[in-house]
C-alpha positions, 0 to 999 in steps of 0.5 A: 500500500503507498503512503497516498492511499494509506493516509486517505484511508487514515483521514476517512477512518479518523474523521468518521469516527471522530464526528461519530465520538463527538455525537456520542460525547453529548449524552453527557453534555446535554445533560449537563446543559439541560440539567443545569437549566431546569435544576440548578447547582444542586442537579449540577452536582447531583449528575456529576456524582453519578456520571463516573458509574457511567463511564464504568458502564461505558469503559466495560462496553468499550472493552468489550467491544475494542477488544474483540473488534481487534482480536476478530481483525487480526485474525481476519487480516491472518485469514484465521478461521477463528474470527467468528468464534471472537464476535461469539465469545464476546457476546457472551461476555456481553452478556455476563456484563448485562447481568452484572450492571442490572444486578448493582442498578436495581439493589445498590444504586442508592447505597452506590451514590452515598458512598459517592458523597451525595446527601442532601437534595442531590441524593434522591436524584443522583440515585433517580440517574443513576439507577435508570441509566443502569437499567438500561445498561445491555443497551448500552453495552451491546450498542458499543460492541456492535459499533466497534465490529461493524466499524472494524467490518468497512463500514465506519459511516454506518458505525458514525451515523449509528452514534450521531443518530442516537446522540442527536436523539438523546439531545431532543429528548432531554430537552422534551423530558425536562422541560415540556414534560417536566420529568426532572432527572428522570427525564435526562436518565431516560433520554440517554438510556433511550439513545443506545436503542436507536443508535442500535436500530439505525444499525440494523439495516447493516445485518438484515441486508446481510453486508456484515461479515462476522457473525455468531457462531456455534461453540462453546465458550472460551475462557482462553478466548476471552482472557485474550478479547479482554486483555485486549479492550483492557485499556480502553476500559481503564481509559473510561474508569481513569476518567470516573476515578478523576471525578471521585477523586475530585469530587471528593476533595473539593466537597471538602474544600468548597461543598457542592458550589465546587462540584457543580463547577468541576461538573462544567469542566469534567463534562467539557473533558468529555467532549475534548477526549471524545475527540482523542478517542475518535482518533484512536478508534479510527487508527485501530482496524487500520493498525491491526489490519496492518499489523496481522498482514505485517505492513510495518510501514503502513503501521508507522505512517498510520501513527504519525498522522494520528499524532500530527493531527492530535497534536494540531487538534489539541492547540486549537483546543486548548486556545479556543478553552482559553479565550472562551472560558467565562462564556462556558462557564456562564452557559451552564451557571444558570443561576449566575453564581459568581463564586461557581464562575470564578472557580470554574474559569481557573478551571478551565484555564488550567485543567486543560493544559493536559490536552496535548498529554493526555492525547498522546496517552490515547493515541500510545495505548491504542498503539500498543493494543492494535499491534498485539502489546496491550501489557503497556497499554494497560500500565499506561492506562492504570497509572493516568486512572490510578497510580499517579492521578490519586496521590498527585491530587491530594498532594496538590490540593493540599499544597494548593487547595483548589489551584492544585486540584486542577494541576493534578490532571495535566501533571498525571498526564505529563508523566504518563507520558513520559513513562509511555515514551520508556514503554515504546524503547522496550517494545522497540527493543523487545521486537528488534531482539525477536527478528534477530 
């Protein structure tokens, strides 16, 4: 393949499913809009507090369904004829998943957004969110396994305008749901957990005209098969639980600091986070079938080149952001301060200003672990993953905030992300070195 192609492959991929994670980055931004709107601080805060279970019910689907996109990819590129017994394997795992997020949303939601630091007014309707949005958690799930493999399929428009169909709908019907309808959290739960379902019929026509290529098969299941599928997403589930760790972590220090006044400002900027790694995110999907096509045909140019544009464009990508945050900070943080709360304005600027500065950082973080697990590595894609959610974010936080209260909290993210990066340059010169020693 010359590079000429390969680089209009990598831009139709990547722009696809960048607008696709886009679309989907709206679930949650919408509620936040709307929730500030019609509830003020107290729904705020009360939304934040229940948005990290989210983003382990997301991680979980991705998981699933980037791992076993990738496995059923390789072998396809290997022409093995163990593809289909991926796809097979993965539903059932999917499925465990399902049984699993039901059981916790049905019995130990409310137990679930104590622990989190809910009380007061923003209790009862953290655990309203919460508890729906697990109820529709096997939709959740199945709709990111099937987008992930209908992806990797050819079909990246499909899997795109499955996302931004669902997440266009989810908009809409929050806005119905809370203020026609006067249906409160409720209301913004139900229209998010309503989008997986109609991103899932938008692709339905890709299986009942019959251009998919994996299916179900028969088999038993494989408990090898799906240490390896899961090994594989473990990243990307890392990815997302690093993300709900951040808010725990967070919100937790800055209950402490400023009571729920700071959490409803890290609420507008965690939900921005949202969207700006949605963008890294769809990057990093776009390059992944790509690079295991790739790397199970054994094109090792075609892999570099494909990795050097992805990071060229995240790193374009990530000056326009961060210089459009910078210059707009007090007119986002006004469009969610519904009650024009100054204290809430002032904090959430600095905020902005400064949590943002990671962007650079945490996009080659992204893009690395991709990397990594595309090409048959995801060991370091997993330490990378685990020390940007857990090993450097956590102790980073509360020695920052001690030393410099609230200034410091937001420190903590770019500074976790710095050195997740350096670390990641080390675990590409042993990967390096480890593939050179085995041609030799």
């Amino acid at each position: 393949m010359k590079r000429t192609p390969c680089l209009r492959e990598f831009a139709t991929y990547t722009s696809l499913n960048v607008l696709g994670m886009l679309g989907l980055s709206l679930y949650i931004l919408a509620d936040t809009f709307f929730v500030s709107m019609g509830l003020g601080a107290d729904g705020l805060a009360a939304l934040n507090l229940a948005i990290p279970i989210y983003s382990f019910l997301h991680g979980s689907g991705l998981m699933l369904g980037m791992g076993g996109a990738t496995r059923y990819t390789i072998l396809t590129g290997q022409a093995d004829p163990r593809a289909n017994r991926v796809f097979t394997n993965t539903l059932f795992l999917c499925g465990i998943f399902c049984l699993f997020f039901l059981t916790i949303g049905l019995f130990f939601s409310e137990s679930i957004v104590a622990l989190l630091g809910a009380e007061g007014t923003v209790k009862p309707m953290s655990h309203t969110y919460l508890q729906t949005l697990l109820c529709f958690s096997p939709a959740f799930l199945l709709n990111n396994v099937l987008l992930c493999f209908v992806r990797n399929d050819g079909a990246p428009q499909r899997a795109m305008a499955a996302m931004i169909g669902g997440s266009l709908s989810n908009v809409v019907l929050d806005y119905v749901f809370i203020f026609p309808l006067g249906m409160g959290m409720f209301g913004a739960a139900f229209a998010t957990g309503l989008a997986p379902l109609i991103s899932m019929l938008l692709l339905s026509p890709f299986f009942l005209r019959r251009k998919n290529h994996f299916r179900p098969t028969r088999c038993r299941f494989s408990g090898k098969m799906a240490g390896a599928l899961m090994l594989s997403g473990l990243p990307s589930l890392i990815t997302e639980v690093s993300s709900a760790t951040v808010m725990i972590v967070f919100n937790f220090l800055l209950l402490g600091l400023s009571g729920n006044i700071g959490v409803a400002a890290y609420g507008i900027i965690a939900n921005l986070s949202l969207v700006v790694l949605a963008l890294y995110t769809g990057i990093a999907q776009g390059i992944q079938p790509l690079l295991s096509r790739h790397y199970g045909a054994g094109k090792a140019a075609e892999v570099k080149a494909v990795i050097r544009y992805a990071m060229t464009t995240m790193l374009i990508l990530s000056g326009v952001i961060y210089l459009a945050i910078f210059i707009l900070a007090p007119q986002i943080a006004s469009a969610f301060n519904s009650e024009q709360n100054p204290h809430l304005q002032s904090i959430a600027v600095t905020g902005l200003k400064l949590y943002f500065l990671a962007c650079p950082f945490a996009g080659f973080n992204i893009l690395l672990a991709v990397s990594f697990t595309s090409t048959g590595t995801p060991r370091p894609a997993s330490l990378l993953s685990l020390l940007r959610g857990f090993l450097l974010i956590i102790p980073l936080a509360f020695l920052l905030s001690a030393l410099g209260g609230i200034i410091g909290i937001w420190c903590a993210f770019p500074a976790t992300e710095l050195l997740a990066g350096i670390a990641g340059l080390f675990c590409c010169l042993w990967v390096r070195q480890k593939r050179r020693t085995l041609r030799e």
